[in-house]
DONU-768868 format. One record per residue (C-alpha): residue in one letter; x, y, z. Coordinates in pm, whole numbers. Each point is the difference from the previous one (the first is absolute). Layout:
<sites>
  res       X       Y       Z
    a       X       Y       Z
...
</sites>
This chain:
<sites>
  res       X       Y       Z
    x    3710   11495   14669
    x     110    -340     -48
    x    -272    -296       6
    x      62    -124     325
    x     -79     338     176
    x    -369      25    -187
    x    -318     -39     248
    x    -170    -357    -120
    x    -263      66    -222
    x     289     209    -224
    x     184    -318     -22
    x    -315    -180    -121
    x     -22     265    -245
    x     369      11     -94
    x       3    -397     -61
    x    -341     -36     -97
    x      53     251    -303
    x     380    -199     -91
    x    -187    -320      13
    x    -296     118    -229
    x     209     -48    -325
    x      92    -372      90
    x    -240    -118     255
    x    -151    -219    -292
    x     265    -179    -120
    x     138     -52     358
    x    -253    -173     152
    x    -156    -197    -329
    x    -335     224     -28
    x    -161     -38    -292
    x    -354     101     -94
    x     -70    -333    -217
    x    -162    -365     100
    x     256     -93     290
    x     -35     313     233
    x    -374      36    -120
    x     -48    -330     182
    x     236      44     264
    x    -216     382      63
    x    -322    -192      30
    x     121    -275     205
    x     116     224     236
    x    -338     206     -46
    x    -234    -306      54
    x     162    -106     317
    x    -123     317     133
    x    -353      18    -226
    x     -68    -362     -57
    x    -293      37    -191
    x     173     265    -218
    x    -211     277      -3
    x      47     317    -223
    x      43     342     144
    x     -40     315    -203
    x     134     245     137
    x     358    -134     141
    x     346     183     148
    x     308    -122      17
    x     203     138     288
    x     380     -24     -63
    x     -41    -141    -360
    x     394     -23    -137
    x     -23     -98    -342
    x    -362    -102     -13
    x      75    -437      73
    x    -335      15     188
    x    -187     273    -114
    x      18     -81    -410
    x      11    -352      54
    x    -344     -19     181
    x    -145     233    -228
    x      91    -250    -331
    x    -153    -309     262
    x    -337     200      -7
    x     -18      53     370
    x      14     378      -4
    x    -137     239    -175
    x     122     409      39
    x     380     -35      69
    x     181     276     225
    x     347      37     150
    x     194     188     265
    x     394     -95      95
    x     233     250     203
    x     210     -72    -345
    x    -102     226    -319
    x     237    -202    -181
    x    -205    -362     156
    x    -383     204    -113
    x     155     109    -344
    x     132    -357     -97
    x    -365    -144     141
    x    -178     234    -245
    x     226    -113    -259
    x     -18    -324      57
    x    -378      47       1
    x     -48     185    -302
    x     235    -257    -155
    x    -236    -236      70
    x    -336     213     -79
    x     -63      59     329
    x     -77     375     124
    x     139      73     335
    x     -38     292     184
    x     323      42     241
    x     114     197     282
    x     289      49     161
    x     -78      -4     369
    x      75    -110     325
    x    -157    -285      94
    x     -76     117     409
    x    -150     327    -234
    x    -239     -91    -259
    x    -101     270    -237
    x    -347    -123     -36
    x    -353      56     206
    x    -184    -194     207
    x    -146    -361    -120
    x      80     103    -344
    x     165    -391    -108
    x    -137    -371      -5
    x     293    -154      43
    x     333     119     129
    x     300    -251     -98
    x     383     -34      85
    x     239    -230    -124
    x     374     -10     232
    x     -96     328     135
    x    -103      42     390
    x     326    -103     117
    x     164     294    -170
    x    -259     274     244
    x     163     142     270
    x    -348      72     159
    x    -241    -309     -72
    x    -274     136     235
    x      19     289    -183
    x     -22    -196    -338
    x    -261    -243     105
    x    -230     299      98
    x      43     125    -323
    x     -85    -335    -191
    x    -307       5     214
    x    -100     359     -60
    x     -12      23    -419
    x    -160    -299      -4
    x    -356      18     -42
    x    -267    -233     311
    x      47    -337    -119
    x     317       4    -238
    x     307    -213      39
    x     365       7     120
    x     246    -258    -168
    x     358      29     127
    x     266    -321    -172
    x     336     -65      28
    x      98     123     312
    x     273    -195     196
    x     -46    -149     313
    x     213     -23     266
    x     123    -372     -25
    x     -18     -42    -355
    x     225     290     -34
    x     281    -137     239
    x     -43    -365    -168
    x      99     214    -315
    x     267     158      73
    x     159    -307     120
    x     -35    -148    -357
    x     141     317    -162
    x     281      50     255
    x      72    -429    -162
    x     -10     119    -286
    x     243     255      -3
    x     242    -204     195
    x     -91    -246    -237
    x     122     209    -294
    x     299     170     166
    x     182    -419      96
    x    -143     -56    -379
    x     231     282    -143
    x     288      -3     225
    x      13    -392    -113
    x      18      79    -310
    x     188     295      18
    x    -262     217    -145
    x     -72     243     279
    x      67     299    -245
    x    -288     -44    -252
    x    -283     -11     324
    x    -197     283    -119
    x     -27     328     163
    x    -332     136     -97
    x      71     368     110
    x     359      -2    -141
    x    -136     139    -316
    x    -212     261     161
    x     104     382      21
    x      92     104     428
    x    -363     149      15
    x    -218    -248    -113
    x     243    -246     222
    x    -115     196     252
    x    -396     -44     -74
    x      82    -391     -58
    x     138     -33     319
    x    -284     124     191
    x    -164    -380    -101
    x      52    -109     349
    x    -167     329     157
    x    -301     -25    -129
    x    -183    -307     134
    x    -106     139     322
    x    -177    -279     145
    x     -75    -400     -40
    x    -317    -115     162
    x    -197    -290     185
    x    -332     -82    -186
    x    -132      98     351
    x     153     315      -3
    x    -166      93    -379
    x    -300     -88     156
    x       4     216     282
    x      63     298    -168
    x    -288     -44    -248
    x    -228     -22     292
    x     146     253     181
    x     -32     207    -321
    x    -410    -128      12
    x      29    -266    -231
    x    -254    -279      32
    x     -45    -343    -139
    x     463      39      20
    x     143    -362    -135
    x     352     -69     -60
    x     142    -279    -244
    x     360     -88     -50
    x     205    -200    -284
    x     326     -52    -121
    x     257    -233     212
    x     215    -208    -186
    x     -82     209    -313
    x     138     286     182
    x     319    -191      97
    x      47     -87    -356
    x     -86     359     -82
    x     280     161     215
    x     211    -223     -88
    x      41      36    -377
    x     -53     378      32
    x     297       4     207
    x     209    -171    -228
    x    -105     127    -298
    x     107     403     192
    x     340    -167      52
    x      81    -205    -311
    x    -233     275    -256
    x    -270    -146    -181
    x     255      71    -334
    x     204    -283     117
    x    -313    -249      23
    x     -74    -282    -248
    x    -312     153    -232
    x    -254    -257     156
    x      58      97     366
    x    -266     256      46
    x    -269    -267    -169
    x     158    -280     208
    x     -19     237     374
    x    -344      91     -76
    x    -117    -382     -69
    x     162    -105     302
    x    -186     300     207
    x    -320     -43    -151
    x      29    -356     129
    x      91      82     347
    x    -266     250      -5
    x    -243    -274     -65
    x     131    -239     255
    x     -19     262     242
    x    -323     129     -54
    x    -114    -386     -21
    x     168    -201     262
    x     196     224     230
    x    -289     256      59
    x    -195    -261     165
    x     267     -96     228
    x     237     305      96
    x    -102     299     171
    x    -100     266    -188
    x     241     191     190
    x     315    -157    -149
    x     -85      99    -370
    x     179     308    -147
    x    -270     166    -159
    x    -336     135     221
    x    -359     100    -213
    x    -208     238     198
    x    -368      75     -52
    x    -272     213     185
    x    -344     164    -122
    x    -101     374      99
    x    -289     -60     250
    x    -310     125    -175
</sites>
């Protein structure tokens, strides 16, 4: 059977599993100062007086960006794990026990949770929910192993806006790239990044664009934490011109390869987003609606 014809959570498996030995190194994650802050940040817009939880779960882990890096801020105590991915839990228990951290994983299904009832203090998720085909189904879940009282955090889901605002600045940028090479008649060294890969794992790569099921409305994340019987539900957003900066340079650095780059690039990207970040969070958040930022925090507490 060839990729296309699998149901949708196979293809989340199928990718999921090819992604597990890169995921890291393509989206930046590291487990050191920068993503510990940029972990907490996102935590404390949800928990702004940064409480500790014990006994946590990550739901959909990957690699462990959330997960390990909340653990070395000090915010969690007893780390667990599920993904639909074995190869996503393995790497997150590697990664953890890399880093001294024990965590127990599980590969699971996310609308399934192999765990009782009101067994967790926290349930996390980190680019996750819009990857569910059934979010009631998930939400319910989230509610159910957590115990009266504990916390849901949900970050960096898209919304709606913020995601077509993006793609505007990476369909630029590639047209940007493409006039830049056929200028200077370098359209042959635009890098391929499956041209290396054997015909099945091009298969697995190219399920990328299957995989994000949904994009959402802060509203909408909202809704389905209540409707799940969520109380105290609050949604934050961030990221705008960060993101546009974001998209941008990942989209060039795909085409060009990040071989081809001067050495300094990946320093000089990240000072410039850090900035934007800043000037977003500072300035823009008071005066654009939240809607219209790319990335949506969700939080709601387990009536006791």
């Amino acid at each position: 059977m060839s990729a296309a014809e699998l149901d949708i959570k196979t293809k989340q498996i199928v990718y999921h599993d090819w992604e597990s030995g890169h995921y890291d190194d393509k989206w930046s994650i590291s487990f050191d100062e920068r993503c510990i802050d940029y972990a907490l940040g996102r935590y404390l817009k949800a928990v702004p007086d940064g409480r500790r939880y014990e006994r946590v779960l990550e739901v959909g882990c990957g690699t462990g960006f959330f997960l390990l890096n909340l653990a070395q801020a000090g915010v969690i105590g007893e780390a667990h794990c599920t993904d639909i991915s074995e190869g996503m839990v393995d790497v997150c228990v590697m990664n953890g026990a890399r880093l001294g951290i024990d965590v127990e994983g599980r590969v699971a299904d996310a609308e399934r949770l192999p765990y009782g009832d009101a067994e967790f203090d926290l349930v996390i998720g980190h680019a996750v929910v819009h990857h569910l085909p059934d979010l009631e189904q998930a939400f319910a879940e989230f509610l159910r192993v957590l115990k009266p009282g504990g916390r849901l955090v949900i970050a960096g889901e898209p919304t709606r806006i913020g995601d077509r605002i993006a793609n505007q600045f990476k369909r630029a940028a590639r047209i940007g790239v493409k006039t830049a090479a056929a200028v200077l008649g370098a359209e042959r060294v635009l890098a391929d990044p499956f041209a290396a890969l054997p015909p099945e794992e091009r298969e697995a790569a190219a399920l990328e664009t299957e995989v994000d099921l949904h994009i959402f409305q802060p509203e909408d994340l909202e809704r389905l934490a209540r409707g799940a019987g969520f109380g105290e539900v609050r949604t934050e957003t961030e990221e705008l011109t960060a993101n546009w900066f974001g998209w941008t340079t990942r989209t060039v650095e795909a085409m060009v390869g990040e071989d081809r780059l001067p050495a300094r690039y990946p320093w000089y990207a990240y000072r410039v987003w850090s900035k934007l970040f800043a000037f977003d969070d500072r300035v823009l958040s008071k005066v654009v609606p939240k809607g219209v930022f790319y990335n949506a925090i969700l939080t709601g507490v387990k009536p006791s």
